[in-house]
N, C-alpha and C positions, 0 to 999 in steps of 0.2 A: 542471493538466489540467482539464477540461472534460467533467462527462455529465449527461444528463440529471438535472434536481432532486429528479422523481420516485424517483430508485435509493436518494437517500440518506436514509439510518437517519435518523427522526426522532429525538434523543435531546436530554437537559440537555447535553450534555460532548462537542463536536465535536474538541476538541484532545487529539490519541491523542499517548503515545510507543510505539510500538509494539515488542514485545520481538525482532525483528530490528535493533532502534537505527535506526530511521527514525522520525519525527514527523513525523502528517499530520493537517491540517486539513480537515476532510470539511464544507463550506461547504451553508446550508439552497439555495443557489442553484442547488449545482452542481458549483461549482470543488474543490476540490481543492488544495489546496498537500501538498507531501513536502520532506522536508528532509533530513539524517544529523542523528542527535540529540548535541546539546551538553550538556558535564557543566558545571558552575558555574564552572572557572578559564576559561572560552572565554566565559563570558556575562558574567564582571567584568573580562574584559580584553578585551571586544567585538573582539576578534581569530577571524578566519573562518578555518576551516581548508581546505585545497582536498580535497576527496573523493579517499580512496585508491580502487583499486579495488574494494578487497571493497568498501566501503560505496557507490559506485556500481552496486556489483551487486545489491547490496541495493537500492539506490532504485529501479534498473531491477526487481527482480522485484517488490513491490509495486509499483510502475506497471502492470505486467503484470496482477499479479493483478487490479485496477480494471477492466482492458478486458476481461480472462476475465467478470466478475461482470457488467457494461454489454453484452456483448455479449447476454448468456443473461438480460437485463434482470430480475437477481436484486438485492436491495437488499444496498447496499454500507454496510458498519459497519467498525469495525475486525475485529470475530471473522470477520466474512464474509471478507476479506480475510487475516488471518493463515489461515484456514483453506487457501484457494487457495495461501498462499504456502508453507507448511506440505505441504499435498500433491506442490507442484511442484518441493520438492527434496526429497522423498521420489522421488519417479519420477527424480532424479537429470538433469532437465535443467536448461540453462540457460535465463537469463531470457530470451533472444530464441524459443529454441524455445516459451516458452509463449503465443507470437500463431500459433502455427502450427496442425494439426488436433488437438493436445492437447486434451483437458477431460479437467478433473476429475471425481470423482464429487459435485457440486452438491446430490445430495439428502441428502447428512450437513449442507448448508451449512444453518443459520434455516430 
């Protein structure tokens, strides 16, 4: 995905595994890559697994949380993001409901 360069966290260390088991590359451009995070026997036998749901729901709701953060043009890090994502299943919705009039509370975020 794709947001503005400006949102993202200047830091040493773009490449997060993030503790919902998603791995995302917060790029100085821009971009964004998310992935499901791989344990060691899937990276020595370069065999890809296809995303169960959970972990598709997981990619979906950080995706989500990125656009919650881009929208409210708040800088996007990993903790910005685990925080959104962290809030948004506390409130017990799903990841498509958090594009909708959902927000979080932003000013606990950085």
């Amino acid at each position: 995905m794709k947001v503005l360069s400006t949102l993202i966290k200047r830091s040493a260390q773009h490449f997060h595994s993030l503790p919902c088991g998603v791995c995302a590359v917060f790029g100085n451009n821009g971009y964004i890559w998310l992935s499901q995070a791989s344990d060691s026997e899937d990276i020595k036998s370069k065999a890809q697994k296809v995303p169960t749901k959970d972990n598709f729901e997981r990619i979906a709701r950080v995706r989500n949380a990125i656009v919650v953060l881009a929208k409210q043009f708040m800088l996007i890090s990993a903790q910005s993001v685990m925080c959104v994502y962290n809030a948004s299943v506390q409130a017990g919705l799903e990841p498509k409901a958090m594009l909708g009039d959902w927000m979080p509370n932003l000013m606990a975020i950085e």
